[in-house]
VOKE-586050 format. One record per residue: x, y, z of N, C-alpha, C, O in turn. Coordinates in steps of 0.02 Angstrom, whole numbers, padded with zeros to 5 digits, always signed. Layout:
! residues N
XYZXYZXYZXYZ ...
! end
This chain:
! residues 200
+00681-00637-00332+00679-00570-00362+00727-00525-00324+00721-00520-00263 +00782-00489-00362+00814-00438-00319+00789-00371-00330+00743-00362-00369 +00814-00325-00298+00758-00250-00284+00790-00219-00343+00756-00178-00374 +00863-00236-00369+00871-00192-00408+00844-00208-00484+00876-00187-00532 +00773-00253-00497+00750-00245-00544+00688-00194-00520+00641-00186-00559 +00688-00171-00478+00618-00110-00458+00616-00062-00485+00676-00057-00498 +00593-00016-00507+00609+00045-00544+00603+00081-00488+00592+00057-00432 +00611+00138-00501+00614+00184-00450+00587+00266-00454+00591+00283-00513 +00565+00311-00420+00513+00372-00443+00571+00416-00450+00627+00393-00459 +00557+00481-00445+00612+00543-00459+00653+00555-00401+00698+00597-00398 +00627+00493-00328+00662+00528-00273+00704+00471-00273+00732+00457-00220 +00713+00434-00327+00769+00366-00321+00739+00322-00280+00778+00276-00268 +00659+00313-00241+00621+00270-00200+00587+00228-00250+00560+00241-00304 +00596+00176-00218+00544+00138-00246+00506+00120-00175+00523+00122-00116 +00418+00092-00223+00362+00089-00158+00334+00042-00180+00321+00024-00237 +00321+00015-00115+00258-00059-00142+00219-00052-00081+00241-00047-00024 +00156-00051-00102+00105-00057-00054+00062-00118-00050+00020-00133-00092 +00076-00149+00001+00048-00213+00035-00013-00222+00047-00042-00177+00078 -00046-00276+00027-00135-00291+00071-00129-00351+00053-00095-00378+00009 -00190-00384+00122-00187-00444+00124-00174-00496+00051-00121-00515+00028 -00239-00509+00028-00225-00547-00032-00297-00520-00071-00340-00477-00060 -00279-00584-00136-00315-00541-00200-00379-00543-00178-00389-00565-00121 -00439-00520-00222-00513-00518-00230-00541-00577-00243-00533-00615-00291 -00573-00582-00196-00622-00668-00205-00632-00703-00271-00613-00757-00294 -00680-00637-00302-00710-00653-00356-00641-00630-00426-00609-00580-00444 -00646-00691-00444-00582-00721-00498-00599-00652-00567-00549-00623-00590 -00647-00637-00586-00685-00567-00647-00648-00503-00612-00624-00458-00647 -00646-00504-00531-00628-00418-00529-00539-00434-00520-00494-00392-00528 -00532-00487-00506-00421-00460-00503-00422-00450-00582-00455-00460-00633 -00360-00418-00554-00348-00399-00634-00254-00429-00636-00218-00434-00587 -00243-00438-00681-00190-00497-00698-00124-00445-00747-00136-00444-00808 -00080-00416-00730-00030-00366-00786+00019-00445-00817+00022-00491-00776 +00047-00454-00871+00111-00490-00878+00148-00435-00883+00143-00376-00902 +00195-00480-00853+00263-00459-00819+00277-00432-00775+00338-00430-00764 +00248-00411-00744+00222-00383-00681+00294-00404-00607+00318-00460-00607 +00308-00373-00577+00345-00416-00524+00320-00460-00496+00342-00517-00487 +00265-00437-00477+00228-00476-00414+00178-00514-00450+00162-00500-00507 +00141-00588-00398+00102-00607-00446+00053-00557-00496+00064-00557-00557 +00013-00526-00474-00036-00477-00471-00036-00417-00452-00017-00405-00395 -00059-00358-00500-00063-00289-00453-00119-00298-00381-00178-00313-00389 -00089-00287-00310-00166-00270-00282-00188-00209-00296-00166-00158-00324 -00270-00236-00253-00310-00176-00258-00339-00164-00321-00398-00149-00327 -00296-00172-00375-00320-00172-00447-00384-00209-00483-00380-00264-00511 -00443-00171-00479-00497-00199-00516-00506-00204-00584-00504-00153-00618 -00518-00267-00611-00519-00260-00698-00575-00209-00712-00618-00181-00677 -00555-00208-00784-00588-00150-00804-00677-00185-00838-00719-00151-00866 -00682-00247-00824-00733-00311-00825-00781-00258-00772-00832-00227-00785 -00739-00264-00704-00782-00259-00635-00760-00183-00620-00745-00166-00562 -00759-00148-00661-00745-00059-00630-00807-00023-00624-00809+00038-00616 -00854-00058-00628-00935-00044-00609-00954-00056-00564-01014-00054-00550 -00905-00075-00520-00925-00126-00429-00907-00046-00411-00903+00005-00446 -00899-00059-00339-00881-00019-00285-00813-00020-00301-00777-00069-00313 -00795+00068-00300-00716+00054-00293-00689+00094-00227-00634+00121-00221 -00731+00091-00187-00698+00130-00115-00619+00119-00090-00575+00158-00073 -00623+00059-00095-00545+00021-00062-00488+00049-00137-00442+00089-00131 -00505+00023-00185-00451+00075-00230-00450+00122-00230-00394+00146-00237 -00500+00165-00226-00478+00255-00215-00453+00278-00163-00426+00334-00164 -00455+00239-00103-00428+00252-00043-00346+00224-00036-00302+00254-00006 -00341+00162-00071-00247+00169-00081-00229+00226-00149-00180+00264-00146 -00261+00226-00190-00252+00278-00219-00234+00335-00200-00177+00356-00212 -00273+00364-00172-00262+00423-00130-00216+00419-00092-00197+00477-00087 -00175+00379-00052-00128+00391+00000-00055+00374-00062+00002+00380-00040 -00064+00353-00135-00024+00334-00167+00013+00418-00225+00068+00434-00248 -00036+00438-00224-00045+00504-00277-00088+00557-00263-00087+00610-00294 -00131+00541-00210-00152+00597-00190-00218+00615-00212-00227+00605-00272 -00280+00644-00172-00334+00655-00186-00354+00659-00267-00391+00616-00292 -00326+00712-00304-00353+00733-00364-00325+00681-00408-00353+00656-00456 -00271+00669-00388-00243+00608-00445-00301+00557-00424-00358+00569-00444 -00290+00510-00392-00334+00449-00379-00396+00488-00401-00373+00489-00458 -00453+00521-00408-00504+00537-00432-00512+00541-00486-00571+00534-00502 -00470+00554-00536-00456+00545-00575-00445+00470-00623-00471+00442-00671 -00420+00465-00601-00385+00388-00600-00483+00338-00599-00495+00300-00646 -00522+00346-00558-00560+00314-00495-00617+00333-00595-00645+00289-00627 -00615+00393-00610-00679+00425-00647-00657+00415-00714-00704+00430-00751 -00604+00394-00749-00590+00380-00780-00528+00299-00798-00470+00294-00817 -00571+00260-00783-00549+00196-00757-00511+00145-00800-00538+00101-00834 -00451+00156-00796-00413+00104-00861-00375+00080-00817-00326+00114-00803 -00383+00034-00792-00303-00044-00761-00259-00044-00776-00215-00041-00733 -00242-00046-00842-00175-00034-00852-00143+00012-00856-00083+00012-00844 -00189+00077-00883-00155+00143-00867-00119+00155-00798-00060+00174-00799 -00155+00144-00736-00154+00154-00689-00098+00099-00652-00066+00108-00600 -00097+00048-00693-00023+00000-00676+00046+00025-00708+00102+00008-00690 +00035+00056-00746+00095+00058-00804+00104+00153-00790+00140+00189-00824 +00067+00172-00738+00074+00233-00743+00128+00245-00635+00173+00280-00612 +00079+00190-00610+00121+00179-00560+00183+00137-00555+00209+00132-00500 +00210+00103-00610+00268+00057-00616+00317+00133-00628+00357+00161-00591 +00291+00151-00699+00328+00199-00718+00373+00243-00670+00430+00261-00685 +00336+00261-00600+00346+00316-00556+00372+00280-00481+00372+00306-00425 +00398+00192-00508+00412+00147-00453+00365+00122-00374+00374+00113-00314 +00326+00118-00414+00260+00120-00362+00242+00016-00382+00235-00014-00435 +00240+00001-00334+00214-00073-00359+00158-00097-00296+00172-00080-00239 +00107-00130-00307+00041-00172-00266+00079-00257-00248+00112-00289-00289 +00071-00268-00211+00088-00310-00173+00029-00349-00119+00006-00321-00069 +00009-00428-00145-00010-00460-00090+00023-00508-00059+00052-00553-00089 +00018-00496+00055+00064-00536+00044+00045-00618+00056+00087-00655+00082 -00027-00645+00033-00051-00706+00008-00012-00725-00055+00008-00783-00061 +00000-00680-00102+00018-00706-00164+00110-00705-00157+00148-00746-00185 +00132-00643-00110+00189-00620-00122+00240-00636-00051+00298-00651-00066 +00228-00636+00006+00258-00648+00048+00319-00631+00050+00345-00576+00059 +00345-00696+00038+00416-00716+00035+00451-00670+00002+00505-00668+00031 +00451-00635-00041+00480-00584-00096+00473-00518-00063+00524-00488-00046 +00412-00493-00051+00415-00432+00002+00467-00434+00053+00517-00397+00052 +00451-00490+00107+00507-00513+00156+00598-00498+00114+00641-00455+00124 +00595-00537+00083+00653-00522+00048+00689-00460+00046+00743-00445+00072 +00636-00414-00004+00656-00360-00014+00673-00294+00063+00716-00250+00057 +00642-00299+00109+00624-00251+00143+00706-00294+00208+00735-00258+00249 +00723-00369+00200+00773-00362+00223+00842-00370+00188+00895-00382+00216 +00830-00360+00108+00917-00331+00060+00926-00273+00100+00971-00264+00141 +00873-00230+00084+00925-00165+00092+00947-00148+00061+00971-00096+00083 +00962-00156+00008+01017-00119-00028+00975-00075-00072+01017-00059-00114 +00930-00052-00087+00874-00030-00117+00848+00027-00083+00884+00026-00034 +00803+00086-00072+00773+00136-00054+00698+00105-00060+00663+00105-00111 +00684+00083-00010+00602+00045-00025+00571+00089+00032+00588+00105+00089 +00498+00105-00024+00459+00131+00066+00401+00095+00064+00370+00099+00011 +00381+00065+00101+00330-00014+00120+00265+00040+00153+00267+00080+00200 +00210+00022+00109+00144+00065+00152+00089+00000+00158+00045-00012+00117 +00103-00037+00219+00062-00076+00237-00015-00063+00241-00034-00015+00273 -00054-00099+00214-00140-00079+00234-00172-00155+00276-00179-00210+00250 -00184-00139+00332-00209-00195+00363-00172-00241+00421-00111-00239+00422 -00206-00282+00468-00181-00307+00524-00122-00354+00495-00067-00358+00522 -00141-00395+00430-00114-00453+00427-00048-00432+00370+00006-00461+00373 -00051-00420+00359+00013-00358+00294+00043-00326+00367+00103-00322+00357 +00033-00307+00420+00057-00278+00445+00102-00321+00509+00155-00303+00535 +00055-00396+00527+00100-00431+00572+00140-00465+00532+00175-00503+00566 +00153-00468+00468+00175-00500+00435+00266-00467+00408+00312-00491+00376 +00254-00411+00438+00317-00365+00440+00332-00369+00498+00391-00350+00499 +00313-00385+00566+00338-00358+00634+00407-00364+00637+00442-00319+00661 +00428-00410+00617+00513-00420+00636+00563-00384+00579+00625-00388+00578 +00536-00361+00550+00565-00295+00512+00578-00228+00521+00532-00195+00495 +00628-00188+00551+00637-00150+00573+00683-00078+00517+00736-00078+00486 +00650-00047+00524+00666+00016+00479+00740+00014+00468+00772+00000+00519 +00764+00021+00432+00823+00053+00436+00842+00089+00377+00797+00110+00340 +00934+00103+00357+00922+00167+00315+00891+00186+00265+00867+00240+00248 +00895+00105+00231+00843+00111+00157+00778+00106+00163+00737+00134+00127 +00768+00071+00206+00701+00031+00209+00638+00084+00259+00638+00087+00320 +00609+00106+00231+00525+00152+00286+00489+00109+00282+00489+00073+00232 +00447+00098+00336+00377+00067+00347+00336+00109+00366+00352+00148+00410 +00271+00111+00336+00230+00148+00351+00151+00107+00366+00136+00072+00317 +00114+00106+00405+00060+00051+00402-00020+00105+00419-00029+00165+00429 -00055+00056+00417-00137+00112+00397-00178+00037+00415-00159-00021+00422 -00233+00066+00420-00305+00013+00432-00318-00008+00342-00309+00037+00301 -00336-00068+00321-00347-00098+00275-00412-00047+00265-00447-00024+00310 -00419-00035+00183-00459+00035+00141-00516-00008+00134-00564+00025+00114 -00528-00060+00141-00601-00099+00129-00667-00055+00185-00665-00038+00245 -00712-00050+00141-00781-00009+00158-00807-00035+00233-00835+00003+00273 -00793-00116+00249-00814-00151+00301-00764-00124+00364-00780-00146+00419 -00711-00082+00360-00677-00051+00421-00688+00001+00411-00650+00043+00436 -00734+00020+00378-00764+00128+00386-00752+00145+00453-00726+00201+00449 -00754+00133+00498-00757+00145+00569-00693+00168+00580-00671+00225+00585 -00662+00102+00584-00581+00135+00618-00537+00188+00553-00503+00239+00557 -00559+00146+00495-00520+00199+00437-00538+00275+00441-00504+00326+00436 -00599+00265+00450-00618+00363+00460-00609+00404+00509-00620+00464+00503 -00583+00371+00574-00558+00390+00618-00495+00402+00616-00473+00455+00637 -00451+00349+00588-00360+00383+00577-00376+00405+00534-00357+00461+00553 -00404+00418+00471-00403+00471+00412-00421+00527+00426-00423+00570+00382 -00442+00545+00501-00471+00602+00490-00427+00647+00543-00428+00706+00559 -00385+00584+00565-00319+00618+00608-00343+00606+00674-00297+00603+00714 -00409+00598+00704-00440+00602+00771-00413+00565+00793-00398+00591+00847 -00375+00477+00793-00357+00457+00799-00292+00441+00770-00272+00473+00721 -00246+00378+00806-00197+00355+00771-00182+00278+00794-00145+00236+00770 -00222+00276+00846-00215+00201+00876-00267+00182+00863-00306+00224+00841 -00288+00120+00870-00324+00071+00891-00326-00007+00885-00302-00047+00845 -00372-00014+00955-00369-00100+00974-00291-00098+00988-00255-00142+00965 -00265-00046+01026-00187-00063+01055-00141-00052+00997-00089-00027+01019 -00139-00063+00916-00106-00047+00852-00097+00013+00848-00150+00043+00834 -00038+00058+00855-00028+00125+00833-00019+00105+00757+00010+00054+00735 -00049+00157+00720-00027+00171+00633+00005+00243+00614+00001+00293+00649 +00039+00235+00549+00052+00293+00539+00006+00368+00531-00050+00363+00507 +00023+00411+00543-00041+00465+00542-00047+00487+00454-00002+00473+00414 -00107+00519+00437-00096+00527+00375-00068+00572+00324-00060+00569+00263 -00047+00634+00392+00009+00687+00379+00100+00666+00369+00148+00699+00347 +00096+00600+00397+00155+00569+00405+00166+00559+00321+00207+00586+00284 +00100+00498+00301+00098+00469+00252+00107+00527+00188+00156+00528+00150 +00042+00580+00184+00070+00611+00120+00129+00655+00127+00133+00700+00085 +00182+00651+00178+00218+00705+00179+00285+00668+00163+00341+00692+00155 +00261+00592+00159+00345+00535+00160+00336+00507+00118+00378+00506+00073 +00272+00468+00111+00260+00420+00049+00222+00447-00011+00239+00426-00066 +00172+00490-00007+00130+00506-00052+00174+00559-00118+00203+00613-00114 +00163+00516-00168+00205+00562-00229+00177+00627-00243+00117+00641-00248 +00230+00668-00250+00201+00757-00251+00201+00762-00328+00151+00792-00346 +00227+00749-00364+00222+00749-00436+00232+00675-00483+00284+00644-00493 +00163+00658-00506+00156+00593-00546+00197+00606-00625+00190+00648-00669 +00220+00575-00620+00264+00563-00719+00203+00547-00752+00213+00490-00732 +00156+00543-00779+00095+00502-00810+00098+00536-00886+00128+00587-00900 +00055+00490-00935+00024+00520-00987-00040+00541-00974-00077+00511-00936 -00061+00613-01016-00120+00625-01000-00187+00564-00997-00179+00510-01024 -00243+00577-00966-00273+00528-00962-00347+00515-01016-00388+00561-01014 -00359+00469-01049-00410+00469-01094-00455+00413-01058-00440+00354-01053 -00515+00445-01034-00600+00444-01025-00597+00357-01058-00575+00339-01112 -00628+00315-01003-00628+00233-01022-00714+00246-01022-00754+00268-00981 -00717+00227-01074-00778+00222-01113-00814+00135-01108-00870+00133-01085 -00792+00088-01122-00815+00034-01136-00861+00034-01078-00920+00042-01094 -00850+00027-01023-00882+00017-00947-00886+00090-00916-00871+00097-00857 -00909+00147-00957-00919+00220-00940-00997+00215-00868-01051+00244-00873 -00981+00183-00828-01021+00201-00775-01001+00227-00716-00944+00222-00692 -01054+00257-00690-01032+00298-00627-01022+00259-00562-01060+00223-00530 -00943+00282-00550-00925+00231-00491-00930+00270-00408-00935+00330-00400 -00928+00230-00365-00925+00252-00298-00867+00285-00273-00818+00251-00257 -00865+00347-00267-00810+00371-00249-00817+00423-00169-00845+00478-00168 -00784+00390-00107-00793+00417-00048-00737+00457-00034-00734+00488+00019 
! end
């Protein structure tokens, strides 16, 4: 894959945000064709949008921003929410499924990529990648509910290290990576699976 099939947002960036790999259970990934990557991460079908969605509202949020992702989180369509972040050059990335292609991209260069790592292993998995003009890295504690601890601690700014790992702070994040204005179509209320989801 070369970068210049990526689309790209209004700032000429394109973004892919990294996590380990897909969802255990085969009912909650959710599967786009044509997609770059195997799979959107993070992306729960709209089957399993009745589970917990803590870990998607929380890349959400560092992706578009509180009110968007709540949005997004309360009115739950997959593909809206894929086809609304392609649109604006935003792409999910695992690098179980994706590796080699991430790697790729983040050393062309020739592209404006900004990489928002979530997690230890997305994140050693970049070490020998080093910023340069096109390329930002930005990294965070993996959004899964089972690291509440350390995630609520750099989210809340009190921190920025831990276990020896400095991460990016989260003033860094919405002030570099987080999109200030989404391109989207308005959003219409997903009814089929209209239940009330977990939103932290």
């Amino acid at each position: 894959m070369s970068n210049n099939q990526l689309q790209t947002g209004k700032d000429d960036c394109s973004r892919i945000v990294v996590g380990q790999s897909p969802y255990d259970a085969e009912d909650k990934r959710y599967n786009y064709e044509g997609y770059q990557f195997t799979r959107p991460a993070f992306i729960v079908s709209d089957k399993a949008a009745n589970s917990n969605l803590i870990t998607l509202t929380r890349v959400l949020d560092k992706i578009v921003g509180p009110k968007q992702a709540e949005s997004y989180i309360t009115n739950y369509d997959s593909q809206k929410i894929v086809t609304d972040l392609t649109t604006n050059g935003v792409y999910l990335a695992n690098i179980k499924d994706d590796l080699e292609k991430l790697l790729s991209l983040a050393i062309c260069g020739n592209q404006k990529i900004k990489f928002l790592l979530f997690g230890s292993k997305a994140i050693d998995a970049f070490k020998n990648i080093k910023p340069q003009n096109n390329i930002e890295i930005y990294t965070y504690p993996h959004p899964s509910p089972r690291n509440n601890g350390i995630y609520r601690a750099i989210d809340s700014g009190k921190k920025s290290k831990y276990n020896k790992r400095e991460y990016s702070t989260p003033k860094e994040i919405k002030k570099d990576f987080t999109i200030k204005e989404l391109n989207v179509e308005p959003s219409v209320p997903y009814t089929e699976n209209n239940t009330k989801t977990d939103i932290e």
